[in-house]
Z-matrix of the N, CA and C atoms (Angstrom, degrees):
N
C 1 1.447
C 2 1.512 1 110.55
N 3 1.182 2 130.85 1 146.18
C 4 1.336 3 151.30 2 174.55
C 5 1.650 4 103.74 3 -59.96
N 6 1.582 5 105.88 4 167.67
C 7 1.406 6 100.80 5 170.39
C 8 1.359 7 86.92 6 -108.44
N 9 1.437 8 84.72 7 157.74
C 10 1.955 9 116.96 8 159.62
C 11 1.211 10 119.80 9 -142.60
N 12 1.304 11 95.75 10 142.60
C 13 1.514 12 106.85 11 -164.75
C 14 1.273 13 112.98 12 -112.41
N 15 1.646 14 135.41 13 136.92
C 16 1.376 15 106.98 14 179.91
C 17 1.382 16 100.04 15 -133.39
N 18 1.594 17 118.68 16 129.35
C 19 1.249 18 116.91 17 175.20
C 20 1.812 19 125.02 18 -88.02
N 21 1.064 20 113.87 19 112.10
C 22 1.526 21 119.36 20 -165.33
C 23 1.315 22 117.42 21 -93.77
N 24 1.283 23 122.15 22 101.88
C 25 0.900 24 121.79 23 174.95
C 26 1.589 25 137.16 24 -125.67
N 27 1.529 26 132.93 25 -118.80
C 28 1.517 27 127.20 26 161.82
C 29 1.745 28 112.66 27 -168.54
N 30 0.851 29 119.80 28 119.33
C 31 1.828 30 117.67 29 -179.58
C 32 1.198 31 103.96 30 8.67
N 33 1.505 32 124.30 31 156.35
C 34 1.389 33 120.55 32 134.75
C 35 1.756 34 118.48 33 83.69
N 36 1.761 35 92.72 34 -1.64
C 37 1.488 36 88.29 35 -176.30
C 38 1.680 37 110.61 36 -110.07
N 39 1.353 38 109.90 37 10.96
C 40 1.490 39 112.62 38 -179.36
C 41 1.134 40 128.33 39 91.93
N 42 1.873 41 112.19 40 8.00
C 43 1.757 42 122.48 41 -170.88
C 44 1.320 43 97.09 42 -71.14
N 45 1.433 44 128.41 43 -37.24
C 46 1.569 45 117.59 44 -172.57
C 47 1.530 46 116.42 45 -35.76
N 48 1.487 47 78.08 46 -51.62
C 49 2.132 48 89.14 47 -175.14
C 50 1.395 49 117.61 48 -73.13
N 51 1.558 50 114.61 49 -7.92
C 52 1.203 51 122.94 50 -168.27
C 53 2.110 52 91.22 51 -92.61
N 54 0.932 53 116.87 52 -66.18
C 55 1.158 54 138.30 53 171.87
C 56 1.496 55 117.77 54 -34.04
N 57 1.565 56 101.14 55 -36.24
C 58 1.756 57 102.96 56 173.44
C 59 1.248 58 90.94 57 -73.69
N 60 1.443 59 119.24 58 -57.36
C 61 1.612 60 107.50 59 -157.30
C 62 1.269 61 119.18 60 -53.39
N 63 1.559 62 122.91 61 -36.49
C 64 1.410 63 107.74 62 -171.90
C 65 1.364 64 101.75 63 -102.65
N 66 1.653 65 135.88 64 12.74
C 67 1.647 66 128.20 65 142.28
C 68 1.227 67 93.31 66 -61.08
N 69 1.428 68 149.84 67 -68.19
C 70 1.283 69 136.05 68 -144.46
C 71 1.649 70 120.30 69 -77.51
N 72 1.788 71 111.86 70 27.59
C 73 0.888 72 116.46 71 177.62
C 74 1.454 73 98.30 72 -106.38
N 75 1.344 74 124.72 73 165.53
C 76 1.524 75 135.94 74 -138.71
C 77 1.738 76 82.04 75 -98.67
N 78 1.419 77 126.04 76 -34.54
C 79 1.363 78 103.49 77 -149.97
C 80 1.805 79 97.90 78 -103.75
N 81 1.288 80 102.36 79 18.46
C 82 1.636 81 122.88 80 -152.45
C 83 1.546 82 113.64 81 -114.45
N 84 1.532 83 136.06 82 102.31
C 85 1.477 84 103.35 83 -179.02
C 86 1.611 85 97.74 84 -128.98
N 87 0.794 86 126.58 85 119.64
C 88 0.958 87 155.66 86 125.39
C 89 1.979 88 119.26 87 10.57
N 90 1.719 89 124.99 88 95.86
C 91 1.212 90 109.29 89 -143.16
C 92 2.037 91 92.89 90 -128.35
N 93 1.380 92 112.56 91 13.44
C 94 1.283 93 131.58 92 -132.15
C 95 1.539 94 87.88 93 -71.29
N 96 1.636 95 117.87 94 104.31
C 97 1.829 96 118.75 95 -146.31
C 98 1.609 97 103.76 96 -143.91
N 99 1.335 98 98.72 97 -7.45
C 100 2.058 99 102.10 98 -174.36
C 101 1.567 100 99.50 99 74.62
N 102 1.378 101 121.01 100 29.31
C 103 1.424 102 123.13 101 172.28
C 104 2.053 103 103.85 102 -69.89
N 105 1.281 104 98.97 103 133.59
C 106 1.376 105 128.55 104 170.79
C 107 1.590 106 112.76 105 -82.36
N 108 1.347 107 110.86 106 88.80
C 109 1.670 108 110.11 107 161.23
C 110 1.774 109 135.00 108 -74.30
N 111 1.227 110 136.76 109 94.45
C 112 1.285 111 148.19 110 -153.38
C 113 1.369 112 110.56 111 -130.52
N 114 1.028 113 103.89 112 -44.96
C 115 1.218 114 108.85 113 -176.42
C 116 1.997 115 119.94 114 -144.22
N 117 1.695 116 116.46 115 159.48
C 118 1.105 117 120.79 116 -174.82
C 119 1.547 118 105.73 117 -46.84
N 120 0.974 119 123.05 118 -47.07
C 121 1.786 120 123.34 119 -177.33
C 122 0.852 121 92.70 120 -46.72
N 123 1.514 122 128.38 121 -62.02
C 124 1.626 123 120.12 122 -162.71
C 125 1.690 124 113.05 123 -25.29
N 126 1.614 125 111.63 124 -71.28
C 127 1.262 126 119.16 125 175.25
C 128 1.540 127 123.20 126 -59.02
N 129 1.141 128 115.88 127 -31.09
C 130 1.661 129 101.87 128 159.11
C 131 1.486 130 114.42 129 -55.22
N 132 1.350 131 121.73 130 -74.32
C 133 1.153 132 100.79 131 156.47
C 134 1.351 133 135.77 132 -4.35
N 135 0.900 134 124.77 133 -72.44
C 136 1.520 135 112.60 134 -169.36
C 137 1.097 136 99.10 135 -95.71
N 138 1.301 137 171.21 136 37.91
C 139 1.392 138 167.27 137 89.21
C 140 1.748 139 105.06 138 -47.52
N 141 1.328 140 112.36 139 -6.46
C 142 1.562 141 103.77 140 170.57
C 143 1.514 142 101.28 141 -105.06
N 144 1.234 143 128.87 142 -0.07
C 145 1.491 144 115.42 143 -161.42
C 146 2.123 145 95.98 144 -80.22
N 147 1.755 146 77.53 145 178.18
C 148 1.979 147 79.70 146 168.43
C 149 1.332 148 124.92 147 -35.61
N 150 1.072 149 131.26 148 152.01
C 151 1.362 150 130.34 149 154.54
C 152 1.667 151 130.51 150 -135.53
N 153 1.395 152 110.44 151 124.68
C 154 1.939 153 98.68 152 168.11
C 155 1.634 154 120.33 153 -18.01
N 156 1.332 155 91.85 154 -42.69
C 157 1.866 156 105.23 155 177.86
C 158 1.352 157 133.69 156 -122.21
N 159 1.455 158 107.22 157 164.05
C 160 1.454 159 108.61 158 179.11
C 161 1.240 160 118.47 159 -84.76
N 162 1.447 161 106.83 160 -18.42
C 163 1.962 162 105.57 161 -145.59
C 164 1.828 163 89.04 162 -91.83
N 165 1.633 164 78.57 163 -152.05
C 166 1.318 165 82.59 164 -169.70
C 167 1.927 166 117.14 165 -106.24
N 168 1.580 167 94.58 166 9.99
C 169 1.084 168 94.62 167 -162.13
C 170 1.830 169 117.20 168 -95.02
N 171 1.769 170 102.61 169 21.83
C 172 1.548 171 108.92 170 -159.23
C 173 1.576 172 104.11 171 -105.17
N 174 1.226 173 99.43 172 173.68
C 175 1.698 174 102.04 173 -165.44
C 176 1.302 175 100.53 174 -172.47
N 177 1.467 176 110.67 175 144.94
C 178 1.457 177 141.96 176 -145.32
C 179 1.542 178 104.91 177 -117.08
N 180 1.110 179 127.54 178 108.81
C 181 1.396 180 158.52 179 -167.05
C 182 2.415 181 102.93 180 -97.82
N 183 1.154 182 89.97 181 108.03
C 184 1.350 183 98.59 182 154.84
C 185 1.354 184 136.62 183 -147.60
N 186 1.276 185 125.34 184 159.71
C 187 1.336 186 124.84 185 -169.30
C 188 1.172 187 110.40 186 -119.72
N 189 1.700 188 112.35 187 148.09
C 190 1.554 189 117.92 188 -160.56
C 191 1.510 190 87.56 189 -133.80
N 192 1.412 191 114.94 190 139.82
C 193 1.199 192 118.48 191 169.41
C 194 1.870 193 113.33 192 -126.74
N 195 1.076 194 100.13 193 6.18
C 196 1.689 195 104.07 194 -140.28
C 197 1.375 196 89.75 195 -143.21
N 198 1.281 197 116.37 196 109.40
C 199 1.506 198 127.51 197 169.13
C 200 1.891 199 115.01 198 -29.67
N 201 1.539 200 116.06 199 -82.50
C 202 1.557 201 106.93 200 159.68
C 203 1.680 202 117.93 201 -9.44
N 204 0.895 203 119.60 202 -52.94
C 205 1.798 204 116.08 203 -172.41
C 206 1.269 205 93.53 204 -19.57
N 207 1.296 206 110.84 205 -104.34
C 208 1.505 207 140.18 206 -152.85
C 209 1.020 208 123.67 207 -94.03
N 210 1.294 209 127.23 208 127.98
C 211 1.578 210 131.31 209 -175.15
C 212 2.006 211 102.07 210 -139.81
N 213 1.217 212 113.59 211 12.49
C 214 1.329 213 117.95 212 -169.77
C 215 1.781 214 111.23 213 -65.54
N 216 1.502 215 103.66 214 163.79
C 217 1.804 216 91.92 215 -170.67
C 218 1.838 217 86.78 216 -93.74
N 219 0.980 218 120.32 217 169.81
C 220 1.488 219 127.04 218 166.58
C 221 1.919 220 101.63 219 -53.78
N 222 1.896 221 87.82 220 148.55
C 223 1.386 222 86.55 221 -162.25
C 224 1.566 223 108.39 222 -154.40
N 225 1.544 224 133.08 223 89.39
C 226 1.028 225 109.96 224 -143.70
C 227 1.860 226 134.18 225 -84.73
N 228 1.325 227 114.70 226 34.88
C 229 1.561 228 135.17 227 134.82
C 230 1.458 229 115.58 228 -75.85
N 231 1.419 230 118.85 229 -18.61
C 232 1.891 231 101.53 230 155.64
C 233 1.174 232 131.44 231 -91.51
N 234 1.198 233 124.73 232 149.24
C 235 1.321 234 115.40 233 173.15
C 236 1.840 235 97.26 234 -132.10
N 237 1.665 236 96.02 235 139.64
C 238 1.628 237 102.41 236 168.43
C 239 1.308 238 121.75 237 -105.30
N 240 1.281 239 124.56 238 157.08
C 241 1.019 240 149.40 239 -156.53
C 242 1.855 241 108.69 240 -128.65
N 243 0.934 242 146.79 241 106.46
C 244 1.599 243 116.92 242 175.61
C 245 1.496 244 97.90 243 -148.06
N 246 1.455 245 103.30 244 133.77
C 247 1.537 246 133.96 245 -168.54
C 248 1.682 247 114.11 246 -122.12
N 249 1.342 248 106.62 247 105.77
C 250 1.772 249 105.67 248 178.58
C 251 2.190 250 100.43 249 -115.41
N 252 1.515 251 92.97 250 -175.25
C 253 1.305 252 105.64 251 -161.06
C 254 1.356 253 101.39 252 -138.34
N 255 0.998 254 105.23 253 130.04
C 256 2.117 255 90.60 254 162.57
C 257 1.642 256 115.92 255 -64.37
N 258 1.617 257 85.28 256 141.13
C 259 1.647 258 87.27 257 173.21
C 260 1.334 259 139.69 258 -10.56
N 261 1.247 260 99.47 259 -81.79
C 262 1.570 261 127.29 260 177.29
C 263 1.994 262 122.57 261 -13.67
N 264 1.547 263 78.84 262 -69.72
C 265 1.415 264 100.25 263 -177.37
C 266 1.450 265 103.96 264 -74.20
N 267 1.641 266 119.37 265 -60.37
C 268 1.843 267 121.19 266 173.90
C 269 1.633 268 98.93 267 -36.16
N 270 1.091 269 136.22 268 -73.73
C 271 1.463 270 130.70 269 -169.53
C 272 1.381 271 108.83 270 -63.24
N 273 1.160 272 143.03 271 -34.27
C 274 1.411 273 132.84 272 163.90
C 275 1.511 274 139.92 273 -47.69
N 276 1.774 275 90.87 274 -41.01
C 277 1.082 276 106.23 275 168.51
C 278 1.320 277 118.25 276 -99.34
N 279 1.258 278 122.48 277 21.75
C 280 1.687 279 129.13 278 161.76
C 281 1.279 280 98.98 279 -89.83
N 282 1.118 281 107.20 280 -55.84
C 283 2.098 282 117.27 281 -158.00
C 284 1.702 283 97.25 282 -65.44
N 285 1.574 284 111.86 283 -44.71
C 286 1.471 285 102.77 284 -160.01
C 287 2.024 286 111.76 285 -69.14
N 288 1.510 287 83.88 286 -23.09
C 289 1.886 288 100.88 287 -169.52
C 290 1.740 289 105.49 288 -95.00
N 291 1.753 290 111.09 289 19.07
C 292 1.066 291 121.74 290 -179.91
C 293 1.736 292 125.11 291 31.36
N 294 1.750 293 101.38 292 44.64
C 295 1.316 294 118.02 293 164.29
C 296 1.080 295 129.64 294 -58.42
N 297 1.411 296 119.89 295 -37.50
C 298 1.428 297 141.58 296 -143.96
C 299 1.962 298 105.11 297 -177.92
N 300 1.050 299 93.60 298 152.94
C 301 1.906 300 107.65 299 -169.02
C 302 1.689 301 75.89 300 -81.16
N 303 1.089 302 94.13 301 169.23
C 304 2.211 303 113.58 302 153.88
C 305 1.409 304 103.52 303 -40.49
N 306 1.325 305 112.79 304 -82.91
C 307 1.508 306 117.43 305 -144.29
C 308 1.931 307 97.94 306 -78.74
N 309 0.975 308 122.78 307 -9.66
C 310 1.777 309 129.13 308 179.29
C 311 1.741 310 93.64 309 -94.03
N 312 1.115 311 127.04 310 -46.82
C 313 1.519 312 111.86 311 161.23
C 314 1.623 313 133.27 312 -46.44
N 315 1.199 314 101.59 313 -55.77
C 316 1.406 315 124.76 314 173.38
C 317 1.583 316 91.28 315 -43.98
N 318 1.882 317 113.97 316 -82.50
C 319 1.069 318 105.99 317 -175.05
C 320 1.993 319 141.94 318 -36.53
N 321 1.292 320 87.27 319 -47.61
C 322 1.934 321 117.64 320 172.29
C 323 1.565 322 90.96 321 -71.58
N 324 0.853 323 137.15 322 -17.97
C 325 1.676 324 116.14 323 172.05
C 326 1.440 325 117.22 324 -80.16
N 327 1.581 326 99.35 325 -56.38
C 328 1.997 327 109.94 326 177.77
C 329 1.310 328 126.44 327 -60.10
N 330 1.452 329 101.04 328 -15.84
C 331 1.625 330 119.25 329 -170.49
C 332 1.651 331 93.64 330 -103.11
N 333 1.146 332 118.85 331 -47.35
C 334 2.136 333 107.63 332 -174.82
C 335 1.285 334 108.39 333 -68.18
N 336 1.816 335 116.98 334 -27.14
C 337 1.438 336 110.52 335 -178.31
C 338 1.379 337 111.56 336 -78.46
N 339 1.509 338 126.83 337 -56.55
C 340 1.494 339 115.72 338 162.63
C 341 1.699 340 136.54 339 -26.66
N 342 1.941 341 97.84 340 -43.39
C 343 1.199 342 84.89 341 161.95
C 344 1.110 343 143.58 342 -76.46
N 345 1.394 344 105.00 343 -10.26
C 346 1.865 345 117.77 344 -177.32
C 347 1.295 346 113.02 345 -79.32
N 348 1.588 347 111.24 346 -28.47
C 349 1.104 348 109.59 347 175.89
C 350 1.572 349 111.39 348 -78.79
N 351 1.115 350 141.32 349 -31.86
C 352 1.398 351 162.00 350 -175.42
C 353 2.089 352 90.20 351 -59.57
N 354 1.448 353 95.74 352 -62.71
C 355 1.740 354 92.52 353 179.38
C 356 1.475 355 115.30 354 -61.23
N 357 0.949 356 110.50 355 -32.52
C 358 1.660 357 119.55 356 -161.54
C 359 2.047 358 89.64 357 -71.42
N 360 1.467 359 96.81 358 -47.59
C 361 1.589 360 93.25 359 -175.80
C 362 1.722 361 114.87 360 -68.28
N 363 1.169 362 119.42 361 16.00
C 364 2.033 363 132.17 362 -149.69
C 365 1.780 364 81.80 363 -131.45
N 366 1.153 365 90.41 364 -44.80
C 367 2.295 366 89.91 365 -178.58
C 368 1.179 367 110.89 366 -141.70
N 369 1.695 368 90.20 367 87.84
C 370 1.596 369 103.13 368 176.12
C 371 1.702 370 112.90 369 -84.61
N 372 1.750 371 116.63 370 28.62
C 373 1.491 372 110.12 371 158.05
C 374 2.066 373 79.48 372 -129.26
N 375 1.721 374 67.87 373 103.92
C 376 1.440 375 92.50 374 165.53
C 377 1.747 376 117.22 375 -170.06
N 378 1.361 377 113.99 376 171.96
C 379 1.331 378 107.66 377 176.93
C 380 1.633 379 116.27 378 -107.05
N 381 1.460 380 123.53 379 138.85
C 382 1.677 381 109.48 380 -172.18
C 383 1.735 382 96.36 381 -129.57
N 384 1.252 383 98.98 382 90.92
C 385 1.502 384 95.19 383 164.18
C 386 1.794 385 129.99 384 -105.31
N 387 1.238 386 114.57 385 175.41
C 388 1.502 387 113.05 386 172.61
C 389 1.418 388 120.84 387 -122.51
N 390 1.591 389 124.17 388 135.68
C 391 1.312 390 131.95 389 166.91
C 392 1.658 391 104.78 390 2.27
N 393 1.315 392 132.12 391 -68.50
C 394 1.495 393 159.62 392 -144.14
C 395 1.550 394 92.24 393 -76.43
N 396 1.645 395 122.43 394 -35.11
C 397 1.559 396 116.35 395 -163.63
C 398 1.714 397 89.38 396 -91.76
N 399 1.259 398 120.68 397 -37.09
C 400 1.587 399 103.73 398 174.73
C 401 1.449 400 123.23 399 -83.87
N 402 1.280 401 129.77 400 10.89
C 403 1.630 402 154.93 401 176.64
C 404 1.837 403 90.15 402 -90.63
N 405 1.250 404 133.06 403 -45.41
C 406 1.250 405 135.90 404 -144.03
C 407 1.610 406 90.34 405 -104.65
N 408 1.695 407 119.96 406 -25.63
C 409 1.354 408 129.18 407 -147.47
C 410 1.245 409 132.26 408 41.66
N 411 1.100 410 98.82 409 54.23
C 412 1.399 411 127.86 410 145.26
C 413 1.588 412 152.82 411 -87.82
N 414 1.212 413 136.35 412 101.91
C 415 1.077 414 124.87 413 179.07
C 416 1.335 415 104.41 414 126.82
N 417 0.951 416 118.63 415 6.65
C 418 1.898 417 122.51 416 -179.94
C 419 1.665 418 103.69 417 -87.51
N 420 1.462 419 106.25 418 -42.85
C 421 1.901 420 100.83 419 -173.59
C 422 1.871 421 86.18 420 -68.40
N 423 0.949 422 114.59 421 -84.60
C 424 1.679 423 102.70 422 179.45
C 425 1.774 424 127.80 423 -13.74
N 426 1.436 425 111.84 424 -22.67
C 427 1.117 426 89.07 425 -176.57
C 428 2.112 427 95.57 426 -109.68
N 429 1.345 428 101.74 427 -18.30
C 430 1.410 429 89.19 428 173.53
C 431 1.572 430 117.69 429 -66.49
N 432 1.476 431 109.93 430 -25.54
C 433 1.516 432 102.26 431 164.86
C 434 1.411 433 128.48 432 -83.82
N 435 1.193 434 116.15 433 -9.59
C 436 1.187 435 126.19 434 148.22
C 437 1.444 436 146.12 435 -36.83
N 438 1.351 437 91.70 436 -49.38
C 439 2.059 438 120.66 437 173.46
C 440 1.449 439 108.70 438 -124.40
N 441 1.606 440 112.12 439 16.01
C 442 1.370 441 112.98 440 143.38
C 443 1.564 442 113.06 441 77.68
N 444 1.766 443 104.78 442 30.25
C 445 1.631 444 103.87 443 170.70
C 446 1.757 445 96.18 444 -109.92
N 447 1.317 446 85.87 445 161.34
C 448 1.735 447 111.63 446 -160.06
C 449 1.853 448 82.89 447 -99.80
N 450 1.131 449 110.41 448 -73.59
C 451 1.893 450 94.82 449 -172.68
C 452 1.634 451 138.68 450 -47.90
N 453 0.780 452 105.75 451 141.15
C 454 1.957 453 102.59 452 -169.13
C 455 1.355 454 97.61 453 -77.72
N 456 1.538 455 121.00 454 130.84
C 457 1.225 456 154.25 455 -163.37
C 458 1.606 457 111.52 456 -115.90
N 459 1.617 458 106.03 457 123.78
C 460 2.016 459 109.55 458 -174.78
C 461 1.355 460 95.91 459 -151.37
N 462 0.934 461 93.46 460 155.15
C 463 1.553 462 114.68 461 147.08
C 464 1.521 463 127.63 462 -39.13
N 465 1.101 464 143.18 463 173.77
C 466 1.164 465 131.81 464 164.57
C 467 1.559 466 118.07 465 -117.05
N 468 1.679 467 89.87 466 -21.58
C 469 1.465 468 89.17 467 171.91
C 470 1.897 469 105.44 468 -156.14
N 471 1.109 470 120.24 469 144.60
C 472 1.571 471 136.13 470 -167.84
C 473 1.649 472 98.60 471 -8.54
N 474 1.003 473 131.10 472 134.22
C 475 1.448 474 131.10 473 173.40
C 476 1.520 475 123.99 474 -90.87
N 477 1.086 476 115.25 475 105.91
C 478 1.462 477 121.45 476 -143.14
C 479 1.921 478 87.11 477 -138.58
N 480 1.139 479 106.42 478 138.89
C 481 1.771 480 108.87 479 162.18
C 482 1.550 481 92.48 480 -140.32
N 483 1.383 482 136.63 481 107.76
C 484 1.210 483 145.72 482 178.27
C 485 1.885 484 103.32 483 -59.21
N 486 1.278 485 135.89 484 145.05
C 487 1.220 486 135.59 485 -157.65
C 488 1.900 487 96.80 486 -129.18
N 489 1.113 488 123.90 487 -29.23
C 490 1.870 489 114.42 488 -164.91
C 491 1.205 490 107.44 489 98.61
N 492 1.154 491 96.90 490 179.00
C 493 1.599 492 132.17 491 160.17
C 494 1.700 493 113.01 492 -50.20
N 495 1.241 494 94.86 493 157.89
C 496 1.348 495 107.68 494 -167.11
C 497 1.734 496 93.17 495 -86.12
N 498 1.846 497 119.67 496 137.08
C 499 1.497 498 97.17 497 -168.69
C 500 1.772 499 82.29 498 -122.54
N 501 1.351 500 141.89 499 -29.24
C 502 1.164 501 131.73 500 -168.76
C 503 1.433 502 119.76 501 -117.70
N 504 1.199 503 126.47 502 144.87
C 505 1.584 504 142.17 503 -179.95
C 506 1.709 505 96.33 504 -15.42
N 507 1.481 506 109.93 505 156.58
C 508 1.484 507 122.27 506 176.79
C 509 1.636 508 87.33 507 -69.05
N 510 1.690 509 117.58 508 -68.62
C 511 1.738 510 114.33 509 -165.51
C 512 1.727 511 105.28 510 -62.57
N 513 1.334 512 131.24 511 -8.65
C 514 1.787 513 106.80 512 147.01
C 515 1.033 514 128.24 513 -61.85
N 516 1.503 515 100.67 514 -47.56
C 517 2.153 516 101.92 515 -178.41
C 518 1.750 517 106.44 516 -58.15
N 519 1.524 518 127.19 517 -40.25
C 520 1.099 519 148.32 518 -160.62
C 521 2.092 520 91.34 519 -49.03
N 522 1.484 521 93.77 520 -89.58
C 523 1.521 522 107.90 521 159.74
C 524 1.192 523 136.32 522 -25.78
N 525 1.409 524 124.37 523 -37.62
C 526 1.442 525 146.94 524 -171.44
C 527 2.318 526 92.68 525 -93.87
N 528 0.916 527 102.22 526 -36.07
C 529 1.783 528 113.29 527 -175.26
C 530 1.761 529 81.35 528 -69.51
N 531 1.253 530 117.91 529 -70.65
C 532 1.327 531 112.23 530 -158.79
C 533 1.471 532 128.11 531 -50.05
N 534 1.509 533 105.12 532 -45.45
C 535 1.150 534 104.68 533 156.36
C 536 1.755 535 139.35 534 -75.14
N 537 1.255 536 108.98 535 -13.67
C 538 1.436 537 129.31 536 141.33
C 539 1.577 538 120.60 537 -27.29
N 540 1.563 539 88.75 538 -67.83
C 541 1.750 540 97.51 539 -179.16
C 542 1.509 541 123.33 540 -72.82
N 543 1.615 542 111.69 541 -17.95
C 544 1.195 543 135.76 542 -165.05
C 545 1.994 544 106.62 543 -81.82
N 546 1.549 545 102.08 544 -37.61
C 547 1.338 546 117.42 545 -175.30
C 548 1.461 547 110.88 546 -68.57
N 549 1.915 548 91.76 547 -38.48
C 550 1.646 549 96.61 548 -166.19
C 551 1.423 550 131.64 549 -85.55
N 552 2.046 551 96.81 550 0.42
C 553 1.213 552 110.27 551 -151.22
C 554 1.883 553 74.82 552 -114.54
N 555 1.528 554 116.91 553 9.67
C 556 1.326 555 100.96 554 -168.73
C 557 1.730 556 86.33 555 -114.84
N 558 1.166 557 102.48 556 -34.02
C 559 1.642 558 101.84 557 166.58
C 560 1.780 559 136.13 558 -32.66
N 561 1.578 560 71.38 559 -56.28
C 562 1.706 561 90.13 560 178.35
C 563 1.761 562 121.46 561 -75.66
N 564 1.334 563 91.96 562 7.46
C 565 1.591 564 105.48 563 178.57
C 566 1.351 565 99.62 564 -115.19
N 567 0.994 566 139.28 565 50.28
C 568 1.445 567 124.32 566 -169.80
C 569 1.730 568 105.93 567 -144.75
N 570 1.610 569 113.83 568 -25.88
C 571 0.900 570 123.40 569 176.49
C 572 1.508 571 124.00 570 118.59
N 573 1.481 572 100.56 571 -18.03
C 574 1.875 573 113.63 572 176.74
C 575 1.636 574 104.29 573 -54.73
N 576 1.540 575 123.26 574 177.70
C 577 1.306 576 116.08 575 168.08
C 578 1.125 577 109.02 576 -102.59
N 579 1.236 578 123.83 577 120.97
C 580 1.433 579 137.15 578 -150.48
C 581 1.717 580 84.73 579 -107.95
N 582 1.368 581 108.64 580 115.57
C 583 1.710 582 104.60 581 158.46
C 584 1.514 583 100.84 582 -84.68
N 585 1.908 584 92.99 583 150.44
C 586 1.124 585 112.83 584 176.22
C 587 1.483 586 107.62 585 -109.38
């Protein structure tokens, strides 16, 4: 079986751009379909679909935003990936890009980060970075050795996901930060490779 990789993440935290970049790698395609993981078929499945390539050396890239996705046990043809954001900006840039109301953001934020952290603690050979480590450029050689590419992997240009206007009370973001810091500081105890 092929590898697949799935990057897990939640609105607003910049995986899109993360996600183009490593589809637009040659050995990388990109399958990003609202596919449901439950079971081992699942991943045959998608290790049989099209591919950029013939050989054996290609691998299937998807993105999870949405708790339902994935419920798979650790499996070692996957590899994870998982990317969060601080509050602030993740809910800003939900509400302003009319993803989500206020209070369904708020909610879809506390609930995708728990679960990531919940997965991240299920596959502790994995990578757990934040918005802030690819702002700094960080964390890209880590994840190409991760899913096992040899070429150094960037951006092309400053990595920026613009977020809006500020849409909720200073003491929501306040609360929403705490448990932010609380997830990430529970992350890094879990065993994933937590960039610093």
């Amino acid at each position: 079986m092929k590898k697949v990789i799935f990057l897990m993440s939640h609105s607003g935290s910049g995986s899109n751009s993360l996600y183009a970049l490593l589809g637009g790698h040659s050995r990388i395609m990109g399958i990003e379909n609202n596919n449901i993981y439950q079971s081992d078929m699942s991943l045959f499945s998608v290790s049989n679909m099209k591919h950029k390539l013939t050989n054996s050396s290609r691998m299937y890239l998807d993105h999870i935003l949405y708790n339902f996705q994935y419920s798979l046990k650790p499996n070692i043809w996957v590899k994870m990936i998982f990317l969060v954001r601080e509050p602030e900006a993740s809910i800003d840039y939900m509400v302003n890009r009319k993803l989500f109301k206020k209070s369904e953001a708020k909610r879809y934020y506390l609930y995708r980060i728990r679960r990531i952290c919940e997965l991240a603690k299920r596959n502790p050979d994995s990578v757990f970075l934040t918005y802030s480590n690819l702002r700094e450029g960080k964390g890209l050689t880590e994840i190409a050795d991760h899913i096992g590419i040899k070429e150094k992997i960037s951006f092309s240009q400053e990595f920026i996901v613009p977020s809006g206007n500020n849409t909720l009370k200073s003491q929501d973001y306040d609360e929403l930060s705490d448990c932010y810091n609380k997830y990430l500081y529970y992350a890094s105890r879990v065993g994933t490779r937590c960039i610093k």
